[in-house]
PDB file with one MODEL, atoms N, CA, C and O in Angstrom:
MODEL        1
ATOM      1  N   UNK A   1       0.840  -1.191   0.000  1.00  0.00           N
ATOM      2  CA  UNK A   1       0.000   0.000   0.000  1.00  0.00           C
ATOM      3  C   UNK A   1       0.876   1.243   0.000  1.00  0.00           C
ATOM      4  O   UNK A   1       1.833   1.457   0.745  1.00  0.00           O
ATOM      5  N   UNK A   2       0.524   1.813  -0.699  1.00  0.00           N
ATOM      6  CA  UNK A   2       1.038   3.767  -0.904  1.00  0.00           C
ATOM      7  C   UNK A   2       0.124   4.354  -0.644  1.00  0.00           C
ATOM      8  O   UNK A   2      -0.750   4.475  -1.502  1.00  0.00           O
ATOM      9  N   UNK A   3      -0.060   5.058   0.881  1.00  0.00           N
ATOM     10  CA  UNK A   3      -0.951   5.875   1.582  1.00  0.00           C
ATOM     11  C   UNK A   3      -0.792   7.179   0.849  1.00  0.00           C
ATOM     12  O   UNK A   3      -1.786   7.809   1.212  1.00  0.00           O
ATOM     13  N   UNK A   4      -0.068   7.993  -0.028  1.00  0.00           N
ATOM     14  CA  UNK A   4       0.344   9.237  -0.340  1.00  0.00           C
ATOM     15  C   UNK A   4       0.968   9.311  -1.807  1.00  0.00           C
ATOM     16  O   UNK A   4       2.186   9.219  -1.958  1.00  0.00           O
ATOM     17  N   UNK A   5       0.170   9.466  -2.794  1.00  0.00           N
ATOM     18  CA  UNK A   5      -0.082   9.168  -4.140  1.00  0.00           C
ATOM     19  C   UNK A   5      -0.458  10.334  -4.747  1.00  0.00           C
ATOM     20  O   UNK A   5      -1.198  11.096  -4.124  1.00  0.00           O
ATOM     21  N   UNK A   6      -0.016  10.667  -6.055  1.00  0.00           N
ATOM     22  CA  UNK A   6      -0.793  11.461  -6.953  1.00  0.00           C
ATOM     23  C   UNK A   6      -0.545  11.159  -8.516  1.00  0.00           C
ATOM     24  O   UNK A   6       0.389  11.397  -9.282  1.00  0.00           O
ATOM     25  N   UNK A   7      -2.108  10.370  -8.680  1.00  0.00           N
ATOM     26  CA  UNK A   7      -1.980   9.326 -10.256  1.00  0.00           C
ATOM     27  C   UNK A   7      -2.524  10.226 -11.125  1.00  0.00           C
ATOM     28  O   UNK A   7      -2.715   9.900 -12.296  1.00  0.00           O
ATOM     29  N   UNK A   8      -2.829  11.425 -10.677  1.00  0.00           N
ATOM     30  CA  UNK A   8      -3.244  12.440 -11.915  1.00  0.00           C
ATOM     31  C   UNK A   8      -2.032  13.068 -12.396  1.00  0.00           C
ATOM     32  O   UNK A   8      -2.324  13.547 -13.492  1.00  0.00           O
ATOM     33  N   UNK A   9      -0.853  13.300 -12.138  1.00  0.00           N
ATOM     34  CA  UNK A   9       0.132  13.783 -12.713  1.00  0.00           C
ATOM     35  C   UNK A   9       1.445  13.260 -11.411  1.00  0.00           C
ATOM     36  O   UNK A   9       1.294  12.715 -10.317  1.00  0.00           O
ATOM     37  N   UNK A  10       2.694  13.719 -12.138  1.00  0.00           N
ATOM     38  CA  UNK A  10       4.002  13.003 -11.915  1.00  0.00           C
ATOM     39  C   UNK A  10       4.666  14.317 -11.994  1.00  0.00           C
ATOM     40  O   UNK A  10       4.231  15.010 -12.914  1.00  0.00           O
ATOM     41  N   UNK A  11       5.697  14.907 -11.210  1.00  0.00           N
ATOM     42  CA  UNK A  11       6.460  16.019 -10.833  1.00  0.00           C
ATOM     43  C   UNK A  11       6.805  16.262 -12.133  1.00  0.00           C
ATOM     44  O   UNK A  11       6.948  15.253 -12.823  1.00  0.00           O
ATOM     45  N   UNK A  12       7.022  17.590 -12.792  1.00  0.00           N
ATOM     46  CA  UNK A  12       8.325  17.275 -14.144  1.00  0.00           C
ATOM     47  C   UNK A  12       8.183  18.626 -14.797  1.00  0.00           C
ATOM     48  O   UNK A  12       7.141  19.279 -14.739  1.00  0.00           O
ATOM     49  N   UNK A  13       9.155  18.974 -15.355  1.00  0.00           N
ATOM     50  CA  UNK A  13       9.431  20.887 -15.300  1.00  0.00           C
ATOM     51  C   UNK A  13       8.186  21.319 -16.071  1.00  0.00           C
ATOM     52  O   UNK A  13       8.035  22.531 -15.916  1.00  0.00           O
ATOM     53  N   UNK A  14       7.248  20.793 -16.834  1.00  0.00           N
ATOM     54  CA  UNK A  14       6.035  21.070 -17.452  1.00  0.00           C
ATOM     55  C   UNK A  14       4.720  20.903 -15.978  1.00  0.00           C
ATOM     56  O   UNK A  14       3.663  21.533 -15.931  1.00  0.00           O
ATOM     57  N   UNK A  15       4.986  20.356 -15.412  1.00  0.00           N
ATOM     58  CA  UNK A  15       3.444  19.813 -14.486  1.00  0.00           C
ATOM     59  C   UNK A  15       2.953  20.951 -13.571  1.00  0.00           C
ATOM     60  O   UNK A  15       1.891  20.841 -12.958  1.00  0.00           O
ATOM     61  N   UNK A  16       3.852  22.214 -13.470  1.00  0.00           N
ATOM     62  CA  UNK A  16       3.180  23.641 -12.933  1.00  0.00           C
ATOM     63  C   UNK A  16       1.963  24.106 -13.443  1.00  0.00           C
ATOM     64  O   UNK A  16       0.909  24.512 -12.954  1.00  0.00           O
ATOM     65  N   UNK A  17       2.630  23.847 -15.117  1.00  0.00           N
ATOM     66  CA  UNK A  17       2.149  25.034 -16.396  1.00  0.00           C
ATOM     67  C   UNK A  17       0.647  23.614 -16.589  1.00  0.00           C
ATOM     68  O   UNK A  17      -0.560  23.842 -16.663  1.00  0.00           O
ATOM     69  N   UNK A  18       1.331  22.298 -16.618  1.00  0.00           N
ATOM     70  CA  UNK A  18      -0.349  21.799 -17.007  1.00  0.00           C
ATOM     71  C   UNK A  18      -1.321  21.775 -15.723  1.00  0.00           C
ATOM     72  O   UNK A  18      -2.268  21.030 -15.976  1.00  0.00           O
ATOM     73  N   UNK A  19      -1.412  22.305 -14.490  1.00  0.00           N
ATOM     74  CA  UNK A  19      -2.672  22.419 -13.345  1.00  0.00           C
ATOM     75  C   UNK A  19      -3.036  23.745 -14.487  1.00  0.00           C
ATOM     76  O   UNK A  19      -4.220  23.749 -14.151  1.00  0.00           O
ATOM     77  N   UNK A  20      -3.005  24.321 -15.038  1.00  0.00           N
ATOM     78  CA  UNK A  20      -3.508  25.452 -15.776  1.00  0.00           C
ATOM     79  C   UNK A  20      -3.878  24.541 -17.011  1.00  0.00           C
ATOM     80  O   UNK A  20      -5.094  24.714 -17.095  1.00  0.00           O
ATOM     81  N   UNK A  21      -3.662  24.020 -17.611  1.00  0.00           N
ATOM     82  CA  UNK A  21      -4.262  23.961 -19.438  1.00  0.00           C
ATOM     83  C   UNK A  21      -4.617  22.503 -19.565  1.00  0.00           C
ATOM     84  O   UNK A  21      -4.902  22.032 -20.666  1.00  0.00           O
ATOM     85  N   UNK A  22      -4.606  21.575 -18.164  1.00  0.00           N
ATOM     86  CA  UNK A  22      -5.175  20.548 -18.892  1.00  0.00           C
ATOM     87  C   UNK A  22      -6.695  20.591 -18.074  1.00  0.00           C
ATOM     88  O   UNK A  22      -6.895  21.181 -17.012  1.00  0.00           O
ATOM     89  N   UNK A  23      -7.687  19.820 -18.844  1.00  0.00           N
ATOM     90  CA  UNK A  23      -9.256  19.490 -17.974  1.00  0.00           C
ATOM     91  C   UNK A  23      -9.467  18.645 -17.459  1.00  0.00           C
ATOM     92  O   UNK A  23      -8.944  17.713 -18.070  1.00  0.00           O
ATOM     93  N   UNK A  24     -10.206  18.139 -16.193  1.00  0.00           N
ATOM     94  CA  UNK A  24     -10.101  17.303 -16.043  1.00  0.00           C
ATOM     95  C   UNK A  24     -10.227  15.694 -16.674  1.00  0.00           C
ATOM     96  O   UNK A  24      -9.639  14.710 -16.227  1.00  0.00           O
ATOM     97  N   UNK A  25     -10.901  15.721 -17.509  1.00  0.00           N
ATOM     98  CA  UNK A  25     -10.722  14.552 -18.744  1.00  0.00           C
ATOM     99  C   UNK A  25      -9.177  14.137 -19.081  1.00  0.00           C
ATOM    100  O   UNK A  25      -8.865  12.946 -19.087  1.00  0.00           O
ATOM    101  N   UNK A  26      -8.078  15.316 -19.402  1.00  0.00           N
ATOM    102  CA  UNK A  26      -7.170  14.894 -19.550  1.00  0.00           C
ATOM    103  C   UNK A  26      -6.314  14.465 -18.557  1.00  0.00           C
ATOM    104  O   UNK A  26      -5.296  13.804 -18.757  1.00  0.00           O
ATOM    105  N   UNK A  27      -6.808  14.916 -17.270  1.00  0.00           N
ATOM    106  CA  UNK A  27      -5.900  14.721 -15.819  1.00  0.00           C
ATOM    107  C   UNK A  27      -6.218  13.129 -15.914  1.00  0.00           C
ATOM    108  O   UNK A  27      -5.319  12.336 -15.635  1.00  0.00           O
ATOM    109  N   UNK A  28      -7.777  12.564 -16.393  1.00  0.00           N
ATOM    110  CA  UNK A  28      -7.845  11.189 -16.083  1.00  0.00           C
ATOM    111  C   UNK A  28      -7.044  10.263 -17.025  1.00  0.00           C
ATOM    112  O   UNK A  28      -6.761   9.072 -16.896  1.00  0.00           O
ATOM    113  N   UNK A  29      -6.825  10.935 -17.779  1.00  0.00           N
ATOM    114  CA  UNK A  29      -6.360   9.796 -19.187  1.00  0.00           C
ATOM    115  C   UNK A  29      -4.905   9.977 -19.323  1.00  0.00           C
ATOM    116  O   UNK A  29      -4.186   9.450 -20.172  1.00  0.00           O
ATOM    117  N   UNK A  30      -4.496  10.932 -18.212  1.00  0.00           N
ATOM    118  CA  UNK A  30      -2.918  10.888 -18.310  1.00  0.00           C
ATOM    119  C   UNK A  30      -2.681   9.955 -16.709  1.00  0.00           C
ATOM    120  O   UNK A  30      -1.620   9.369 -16.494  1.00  0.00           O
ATOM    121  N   UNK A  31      -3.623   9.953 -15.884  1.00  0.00           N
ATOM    122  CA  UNK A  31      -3.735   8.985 -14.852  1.00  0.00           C
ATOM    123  C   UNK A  31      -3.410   7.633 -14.883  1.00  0.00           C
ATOM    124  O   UNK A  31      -2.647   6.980 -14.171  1.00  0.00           O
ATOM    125  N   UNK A  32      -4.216   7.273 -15.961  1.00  0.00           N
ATOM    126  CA  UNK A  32      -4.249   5.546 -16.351  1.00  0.00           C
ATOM    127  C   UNK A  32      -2.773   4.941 -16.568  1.00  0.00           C
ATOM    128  O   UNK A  32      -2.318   3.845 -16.239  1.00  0.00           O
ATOM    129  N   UNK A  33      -2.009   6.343 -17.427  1.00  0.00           N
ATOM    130  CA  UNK A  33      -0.992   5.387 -17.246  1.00  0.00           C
ATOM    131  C   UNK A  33       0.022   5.242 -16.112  1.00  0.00           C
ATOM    132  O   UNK A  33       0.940   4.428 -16.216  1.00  0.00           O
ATOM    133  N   UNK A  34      -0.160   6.216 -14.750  1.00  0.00           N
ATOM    134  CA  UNK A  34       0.728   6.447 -13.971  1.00  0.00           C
ATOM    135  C   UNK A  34       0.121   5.020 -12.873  1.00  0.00           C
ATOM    136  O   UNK A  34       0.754   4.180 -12.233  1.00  0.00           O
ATOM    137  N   UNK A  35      -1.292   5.243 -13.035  1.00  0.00           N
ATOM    138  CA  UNK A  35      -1.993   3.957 -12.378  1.00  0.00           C
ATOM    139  C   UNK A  35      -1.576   2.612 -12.407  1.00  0.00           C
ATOM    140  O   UNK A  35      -1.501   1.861 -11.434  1.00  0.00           O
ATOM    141  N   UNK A  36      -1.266   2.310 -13.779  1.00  0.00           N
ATOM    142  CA  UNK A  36      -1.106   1.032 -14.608  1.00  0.00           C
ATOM    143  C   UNK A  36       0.697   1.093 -13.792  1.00  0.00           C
ATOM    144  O   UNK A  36       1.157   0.153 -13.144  1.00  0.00           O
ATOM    145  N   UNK A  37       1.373   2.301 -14.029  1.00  0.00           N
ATOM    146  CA  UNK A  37       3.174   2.372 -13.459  1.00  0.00           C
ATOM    147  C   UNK A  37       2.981   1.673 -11.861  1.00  0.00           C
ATOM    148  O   UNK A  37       3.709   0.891 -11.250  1.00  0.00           O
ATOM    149  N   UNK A  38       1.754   2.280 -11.507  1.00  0.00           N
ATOM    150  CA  UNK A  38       2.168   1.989  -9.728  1.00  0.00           C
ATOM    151  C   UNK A  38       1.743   0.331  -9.496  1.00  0.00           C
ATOM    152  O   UNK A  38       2.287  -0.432  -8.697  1.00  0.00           O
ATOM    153  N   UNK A  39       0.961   0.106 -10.142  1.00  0.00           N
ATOM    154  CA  UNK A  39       0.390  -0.994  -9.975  1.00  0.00           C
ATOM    155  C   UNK A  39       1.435  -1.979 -10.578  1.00  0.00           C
ATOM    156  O   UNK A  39       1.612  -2.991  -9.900  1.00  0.00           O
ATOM    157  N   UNK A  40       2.166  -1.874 -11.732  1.00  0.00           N
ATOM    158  CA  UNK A  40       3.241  -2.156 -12.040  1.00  0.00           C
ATOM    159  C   UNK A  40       4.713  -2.652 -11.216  1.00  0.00           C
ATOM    160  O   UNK A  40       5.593  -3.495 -11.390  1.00  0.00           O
ATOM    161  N   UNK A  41       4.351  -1.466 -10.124  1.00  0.00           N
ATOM    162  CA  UNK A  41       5.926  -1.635  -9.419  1.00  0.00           C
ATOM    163  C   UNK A  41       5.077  -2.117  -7.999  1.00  0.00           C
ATOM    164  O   UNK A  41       5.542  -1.642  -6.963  1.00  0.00           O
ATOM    165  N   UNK A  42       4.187  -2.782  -7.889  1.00  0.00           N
ATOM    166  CA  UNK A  42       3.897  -3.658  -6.826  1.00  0.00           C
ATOM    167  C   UNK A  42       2.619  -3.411  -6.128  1.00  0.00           C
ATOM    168  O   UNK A  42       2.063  -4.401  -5.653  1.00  0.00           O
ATOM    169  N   UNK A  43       2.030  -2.191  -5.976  1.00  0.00           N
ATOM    170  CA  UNK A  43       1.141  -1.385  -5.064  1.00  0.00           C
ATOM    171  C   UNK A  43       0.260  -1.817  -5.577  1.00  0.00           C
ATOM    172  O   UNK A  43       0.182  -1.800  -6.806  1.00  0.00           O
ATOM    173  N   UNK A  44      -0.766  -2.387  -4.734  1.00  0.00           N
ATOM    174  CA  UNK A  44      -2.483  -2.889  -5.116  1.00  0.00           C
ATOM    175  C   UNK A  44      -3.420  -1.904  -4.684  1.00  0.00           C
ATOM    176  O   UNK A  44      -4.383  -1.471  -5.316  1.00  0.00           O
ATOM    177  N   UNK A  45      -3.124  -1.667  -3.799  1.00  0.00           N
ATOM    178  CA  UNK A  45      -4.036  -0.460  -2.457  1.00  0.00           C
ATOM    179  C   UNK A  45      -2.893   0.971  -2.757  1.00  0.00           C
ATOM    180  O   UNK A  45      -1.667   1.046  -2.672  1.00  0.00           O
ATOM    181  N   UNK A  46      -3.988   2.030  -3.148  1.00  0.00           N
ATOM    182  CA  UNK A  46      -3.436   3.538  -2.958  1.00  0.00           C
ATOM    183  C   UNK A  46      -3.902   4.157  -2.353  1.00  0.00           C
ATOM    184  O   UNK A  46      -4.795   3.553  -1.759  1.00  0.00           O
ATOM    185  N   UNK A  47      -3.814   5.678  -1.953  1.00  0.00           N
ATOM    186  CA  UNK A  47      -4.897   6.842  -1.091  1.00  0.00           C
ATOM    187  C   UNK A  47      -4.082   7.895  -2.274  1.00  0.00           C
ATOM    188  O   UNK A  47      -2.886   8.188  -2.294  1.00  0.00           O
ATOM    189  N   UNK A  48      -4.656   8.125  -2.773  1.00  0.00           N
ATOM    190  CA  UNK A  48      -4.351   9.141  -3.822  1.00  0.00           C
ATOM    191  C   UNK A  48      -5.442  10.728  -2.705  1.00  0.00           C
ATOM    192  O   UNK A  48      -6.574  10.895  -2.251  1.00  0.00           O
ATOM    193  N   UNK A  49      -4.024  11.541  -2.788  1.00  0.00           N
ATOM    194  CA  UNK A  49      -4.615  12.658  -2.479  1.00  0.00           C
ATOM    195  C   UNK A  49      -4.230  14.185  -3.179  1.00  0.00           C
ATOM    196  O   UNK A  49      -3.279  14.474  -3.905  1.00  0.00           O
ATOM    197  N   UNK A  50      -5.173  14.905  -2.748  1.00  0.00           N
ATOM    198  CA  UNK A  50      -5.343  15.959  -3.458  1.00  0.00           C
ATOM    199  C   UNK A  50      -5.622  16.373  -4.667  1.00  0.00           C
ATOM    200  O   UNK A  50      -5.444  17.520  -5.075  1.00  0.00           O
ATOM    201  N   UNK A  51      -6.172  15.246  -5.425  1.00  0.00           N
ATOM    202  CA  UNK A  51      -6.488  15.309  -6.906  1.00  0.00           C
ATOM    203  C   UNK A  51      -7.514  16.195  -6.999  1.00  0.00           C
ATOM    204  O   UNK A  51      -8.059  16.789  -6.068  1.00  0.00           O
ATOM    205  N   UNK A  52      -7.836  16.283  -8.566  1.00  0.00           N
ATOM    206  CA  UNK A  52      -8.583  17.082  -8.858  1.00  0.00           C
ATOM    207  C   UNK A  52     -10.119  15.834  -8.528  1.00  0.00           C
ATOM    208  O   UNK A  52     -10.100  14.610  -8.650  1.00  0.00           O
ATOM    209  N   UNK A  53     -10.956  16.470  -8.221  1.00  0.00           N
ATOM    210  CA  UNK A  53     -12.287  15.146  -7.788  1.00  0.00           C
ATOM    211  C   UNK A  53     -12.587  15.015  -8.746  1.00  0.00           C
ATOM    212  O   UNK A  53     -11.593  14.356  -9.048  1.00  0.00           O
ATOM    213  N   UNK A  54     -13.133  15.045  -9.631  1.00  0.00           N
ATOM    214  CA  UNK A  54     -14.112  14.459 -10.694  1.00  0.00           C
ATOM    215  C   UNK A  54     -13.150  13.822 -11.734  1.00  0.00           C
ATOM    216  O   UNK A  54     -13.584  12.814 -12.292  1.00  0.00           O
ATOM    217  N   UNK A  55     -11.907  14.254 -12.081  1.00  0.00           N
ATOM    218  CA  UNK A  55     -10.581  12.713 -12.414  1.00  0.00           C
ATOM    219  C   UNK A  55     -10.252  11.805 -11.744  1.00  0.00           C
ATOM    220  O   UNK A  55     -10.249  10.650 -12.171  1.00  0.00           O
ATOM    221  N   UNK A  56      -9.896  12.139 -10.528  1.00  0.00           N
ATOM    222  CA  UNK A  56      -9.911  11.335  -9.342  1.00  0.00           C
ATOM    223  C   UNK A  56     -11.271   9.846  -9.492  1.00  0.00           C
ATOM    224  O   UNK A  56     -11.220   8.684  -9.896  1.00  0.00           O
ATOM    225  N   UNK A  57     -12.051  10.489  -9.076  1.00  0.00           N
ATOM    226  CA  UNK A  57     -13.767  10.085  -8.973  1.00  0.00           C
ATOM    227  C   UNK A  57     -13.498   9.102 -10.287  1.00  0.00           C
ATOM    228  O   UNK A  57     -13.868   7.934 -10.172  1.00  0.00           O
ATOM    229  N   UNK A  58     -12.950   9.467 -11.375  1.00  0.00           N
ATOM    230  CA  UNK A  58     -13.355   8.580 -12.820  1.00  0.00           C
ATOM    231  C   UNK A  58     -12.632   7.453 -12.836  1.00  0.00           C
ATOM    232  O   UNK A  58     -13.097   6.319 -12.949  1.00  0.00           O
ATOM    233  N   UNK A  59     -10.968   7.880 -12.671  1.00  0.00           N
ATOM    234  CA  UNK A  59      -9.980   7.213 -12.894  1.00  0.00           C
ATOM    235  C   UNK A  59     -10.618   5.821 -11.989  1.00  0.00           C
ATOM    236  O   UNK A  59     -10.845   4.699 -12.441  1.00  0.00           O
ATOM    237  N   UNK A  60     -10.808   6.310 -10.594  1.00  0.00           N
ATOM    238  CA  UNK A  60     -10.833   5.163  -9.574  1.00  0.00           C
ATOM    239  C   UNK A  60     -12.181   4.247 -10.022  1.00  0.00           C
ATOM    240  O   UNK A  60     -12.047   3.026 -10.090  1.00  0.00           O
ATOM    241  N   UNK A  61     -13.391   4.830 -10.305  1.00  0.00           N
ATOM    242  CA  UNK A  61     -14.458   4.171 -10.727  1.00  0.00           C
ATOM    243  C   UNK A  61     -13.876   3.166 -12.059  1.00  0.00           C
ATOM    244  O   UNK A  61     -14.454   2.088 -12.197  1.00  0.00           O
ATOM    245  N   UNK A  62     -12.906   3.462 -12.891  1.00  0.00           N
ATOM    246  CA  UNK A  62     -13.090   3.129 -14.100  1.00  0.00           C
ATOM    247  C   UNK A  62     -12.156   1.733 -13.810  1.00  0.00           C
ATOM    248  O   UNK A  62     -12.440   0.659 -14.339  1.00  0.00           O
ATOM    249  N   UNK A  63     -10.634   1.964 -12.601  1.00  0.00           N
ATOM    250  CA  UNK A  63     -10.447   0.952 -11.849  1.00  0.00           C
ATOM    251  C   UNK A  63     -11.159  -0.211 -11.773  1.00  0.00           C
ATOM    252  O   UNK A  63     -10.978  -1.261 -12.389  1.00  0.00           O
ATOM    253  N   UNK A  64     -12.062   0.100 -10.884  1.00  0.00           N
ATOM    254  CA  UNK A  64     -13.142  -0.364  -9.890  1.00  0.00           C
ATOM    255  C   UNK A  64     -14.047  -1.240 -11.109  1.00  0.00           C
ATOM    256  O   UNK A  64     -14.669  -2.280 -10.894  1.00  0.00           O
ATOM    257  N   UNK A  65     -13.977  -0.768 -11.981  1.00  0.00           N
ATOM    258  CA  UNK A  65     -15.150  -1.342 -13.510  1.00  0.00           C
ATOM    259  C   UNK A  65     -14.174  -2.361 -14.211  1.00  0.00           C
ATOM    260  O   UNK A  65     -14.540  -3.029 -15.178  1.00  0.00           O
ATOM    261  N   UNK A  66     -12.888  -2.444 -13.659  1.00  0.00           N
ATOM    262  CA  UNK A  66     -12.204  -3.155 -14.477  1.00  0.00           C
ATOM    263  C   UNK A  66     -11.710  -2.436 -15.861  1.00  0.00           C
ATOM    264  O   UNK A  66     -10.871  -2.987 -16.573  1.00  0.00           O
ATOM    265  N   UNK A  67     -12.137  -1.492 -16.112  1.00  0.00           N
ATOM    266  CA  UNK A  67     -11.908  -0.639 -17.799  1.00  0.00           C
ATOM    267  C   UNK A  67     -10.823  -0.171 -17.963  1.00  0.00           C
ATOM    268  O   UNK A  67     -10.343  -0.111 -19.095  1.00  0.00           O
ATOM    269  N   UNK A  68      -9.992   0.396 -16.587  1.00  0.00           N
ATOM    270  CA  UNK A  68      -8.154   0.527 -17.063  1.00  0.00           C
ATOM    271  C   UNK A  68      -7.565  -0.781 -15.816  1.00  0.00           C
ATOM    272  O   UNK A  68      -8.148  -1.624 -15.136  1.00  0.00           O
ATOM    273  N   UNK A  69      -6.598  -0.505 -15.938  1.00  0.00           N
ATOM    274  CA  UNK A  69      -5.492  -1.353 -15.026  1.00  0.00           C
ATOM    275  C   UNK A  69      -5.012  -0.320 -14.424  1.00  0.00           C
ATOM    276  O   UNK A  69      -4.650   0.734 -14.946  1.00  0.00           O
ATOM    277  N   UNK A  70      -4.999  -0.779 -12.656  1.00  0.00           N
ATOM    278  CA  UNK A  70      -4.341   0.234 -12.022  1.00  0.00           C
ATOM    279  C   UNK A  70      -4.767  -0.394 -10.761  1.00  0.00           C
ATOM    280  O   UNK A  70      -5.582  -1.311 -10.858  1.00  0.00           O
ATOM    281  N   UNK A  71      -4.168   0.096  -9.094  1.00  0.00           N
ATOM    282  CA  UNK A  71      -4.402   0.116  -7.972  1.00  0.00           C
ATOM    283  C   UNK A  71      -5.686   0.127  -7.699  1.00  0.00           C
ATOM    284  O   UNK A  71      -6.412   0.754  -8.470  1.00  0.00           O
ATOM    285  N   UNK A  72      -6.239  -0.513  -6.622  1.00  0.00           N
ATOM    286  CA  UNK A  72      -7.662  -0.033  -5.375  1.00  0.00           C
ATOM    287  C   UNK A  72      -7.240   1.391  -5.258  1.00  0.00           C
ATOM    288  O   UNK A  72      -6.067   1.556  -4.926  1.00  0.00           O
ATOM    289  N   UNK A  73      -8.041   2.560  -5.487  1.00  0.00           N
ATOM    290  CA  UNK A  73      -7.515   3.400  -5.251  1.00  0.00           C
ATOM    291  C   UNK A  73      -8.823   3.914  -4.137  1.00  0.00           C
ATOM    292  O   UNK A  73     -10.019   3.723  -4.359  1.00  0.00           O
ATOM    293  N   UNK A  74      -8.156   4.713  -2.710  1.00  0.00           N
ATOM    294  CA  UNK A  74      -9.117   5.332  -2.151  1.00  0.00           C
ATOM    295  C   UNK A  74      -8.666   6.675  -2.454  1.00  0.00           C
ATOM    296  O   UNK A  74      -7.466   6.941  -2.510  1.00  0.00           O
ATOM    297  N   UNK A  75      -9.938   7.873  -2.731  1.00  0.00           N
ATOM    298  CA  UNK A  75      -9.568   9.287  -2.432  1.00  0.00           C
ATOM    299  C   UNK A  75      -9.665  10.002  -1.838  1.00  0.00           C
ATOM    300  O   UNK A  75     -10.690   9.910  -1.162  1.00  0.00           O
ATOM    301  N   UNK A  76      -8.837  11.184  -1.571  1.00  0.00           N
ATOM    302  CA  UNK A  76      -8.999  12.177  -0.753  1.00  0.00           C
ATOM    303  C   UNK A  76      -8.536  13.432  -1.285  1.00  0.00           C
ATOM    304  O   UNK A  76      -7.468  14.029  -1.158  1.00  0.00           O
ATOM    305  N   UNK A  77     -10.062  13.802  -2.188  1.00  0.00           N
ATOM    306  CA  UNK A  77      -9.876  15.023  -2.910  1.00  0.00           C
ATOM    307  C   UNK A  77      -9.115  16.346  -1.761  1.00  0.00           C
ATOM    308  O   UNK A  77      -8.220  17.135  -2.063  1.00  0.00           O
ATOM    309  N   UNK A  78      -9.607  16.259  -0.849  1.00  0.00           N
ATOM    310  CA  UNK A  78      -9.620  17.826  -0.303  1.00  0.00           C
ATOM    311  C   UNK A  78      -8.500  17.455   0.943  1.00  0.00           C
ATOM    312  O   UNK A  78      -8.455  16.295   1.351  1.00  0.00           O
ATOM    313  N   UNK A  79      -7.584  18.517   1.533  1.00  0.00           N
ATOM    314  CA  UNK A  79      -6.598  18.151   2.456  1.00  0.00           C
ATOM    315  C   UNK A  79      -7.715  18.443   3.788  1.00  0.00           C
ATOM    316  O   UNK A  79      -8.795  19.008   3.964  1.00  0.00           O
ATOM    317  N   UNK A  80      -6.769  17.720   4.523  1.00  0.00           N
ATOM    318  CA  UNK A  80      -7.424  18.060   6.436  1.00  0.00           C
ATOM    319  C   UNK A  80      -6.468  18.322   7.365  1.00  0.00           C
ATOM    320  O   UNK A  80      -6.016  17.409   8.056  1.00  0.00           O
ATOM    321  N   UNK A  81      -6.084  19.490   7.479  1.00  0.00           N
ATOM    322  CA  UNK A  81      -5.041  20.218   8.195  1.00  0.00           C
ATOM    323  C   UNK A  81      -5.403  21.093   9.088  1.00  0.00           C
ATOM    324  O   UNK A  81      -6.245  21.934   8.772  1.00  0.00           O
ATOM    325  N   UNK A  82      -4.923  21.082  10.207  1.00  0.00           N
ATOM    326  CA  UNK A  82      -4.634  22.021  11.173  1.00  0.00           C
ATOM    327  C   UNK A  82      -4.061  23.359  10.863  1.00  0.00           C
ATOM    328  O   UNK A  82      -3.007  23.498  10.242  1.00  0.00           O
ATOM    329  N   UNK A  83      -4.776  24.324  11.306  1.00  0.00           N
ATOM    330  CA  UNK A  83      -3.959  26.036  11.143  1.00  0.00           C
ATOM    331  C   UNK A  83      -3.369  26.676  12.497  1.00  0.00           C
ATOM    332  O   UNK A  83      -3.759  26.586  13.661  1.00  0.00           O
ATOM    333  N   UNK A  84      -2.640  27.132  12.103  1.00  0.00           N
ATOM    334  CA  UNK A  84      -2.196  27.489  13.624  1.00  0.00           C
ATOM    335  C   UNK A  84      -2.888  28.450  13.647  1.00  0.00           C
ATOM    336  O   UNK A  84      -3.430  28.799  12.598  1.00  0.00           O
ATOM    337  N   UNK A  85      -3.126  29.314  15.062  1.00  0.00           N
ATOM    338  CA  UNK A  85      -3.819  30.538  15.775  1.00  0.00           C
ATOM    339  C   UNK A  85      -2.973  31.374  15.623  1.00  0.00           C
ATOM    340  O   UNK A  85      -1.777  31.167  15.824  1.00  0.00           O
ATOM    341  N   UNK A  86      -3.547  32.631  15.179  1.00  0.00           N
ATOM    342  CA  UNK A  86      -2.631  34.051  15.266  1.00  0.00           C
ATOM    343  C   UNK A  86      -3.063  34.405  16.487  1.00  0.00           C
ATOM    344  O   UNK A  86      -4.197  34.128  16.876  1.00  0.00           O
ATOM    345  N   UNK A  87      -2.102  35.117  17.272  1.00  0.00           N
ATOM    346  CA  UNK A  87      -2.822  36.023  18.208  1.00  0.00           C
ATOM    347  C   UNK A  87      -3.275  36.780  18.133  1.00  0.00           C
ATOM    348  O   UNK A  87      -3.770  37.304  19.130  1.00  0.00           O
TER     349      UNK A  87
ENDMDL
END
């Protein structure tokens, strides 16, 4: 298991500039293949977080349907963090 995942995109001197120009359709279909990589190098169970939800939501359903190859993926579109107090 990889508790801390992100199968919608992969670090790389372009991946700033695409959270701006790709939709989510393309966040899912560039997913499948990072899905198919993890699942590849051993990982059955993921927690993919901070994705965009409705790629997120597809990729994992489409998992789940058997229609790509890739990890159990659970999500967690939105973070849950503590703020510190100003005085």
């Amino acid at each position: 298991m990889d508790m801390h995942v992100h199968l919608l995109g992969q670090s790389s001197p372009a991946s700033y500039l695409e959270r701006y120009t790709l939709n989510p359709a393309d966040l899912a279909l560039k997913g499948t293949l990072y899905a198919r990589r993890t699942l590849e190098a051993g990982f059955t169970t993921v927690r993919d977080v901070g994705g965009e939800a409705t790629a997120s939501r597809a990729l994992r359903d489409a998992i789940r349907l058997g229609d790509v190859v890739g990890p159990r993926m659970f999500i967690a579109t939105q973070s849950l963090a503590s703020r510190a107090r100003r005085p």
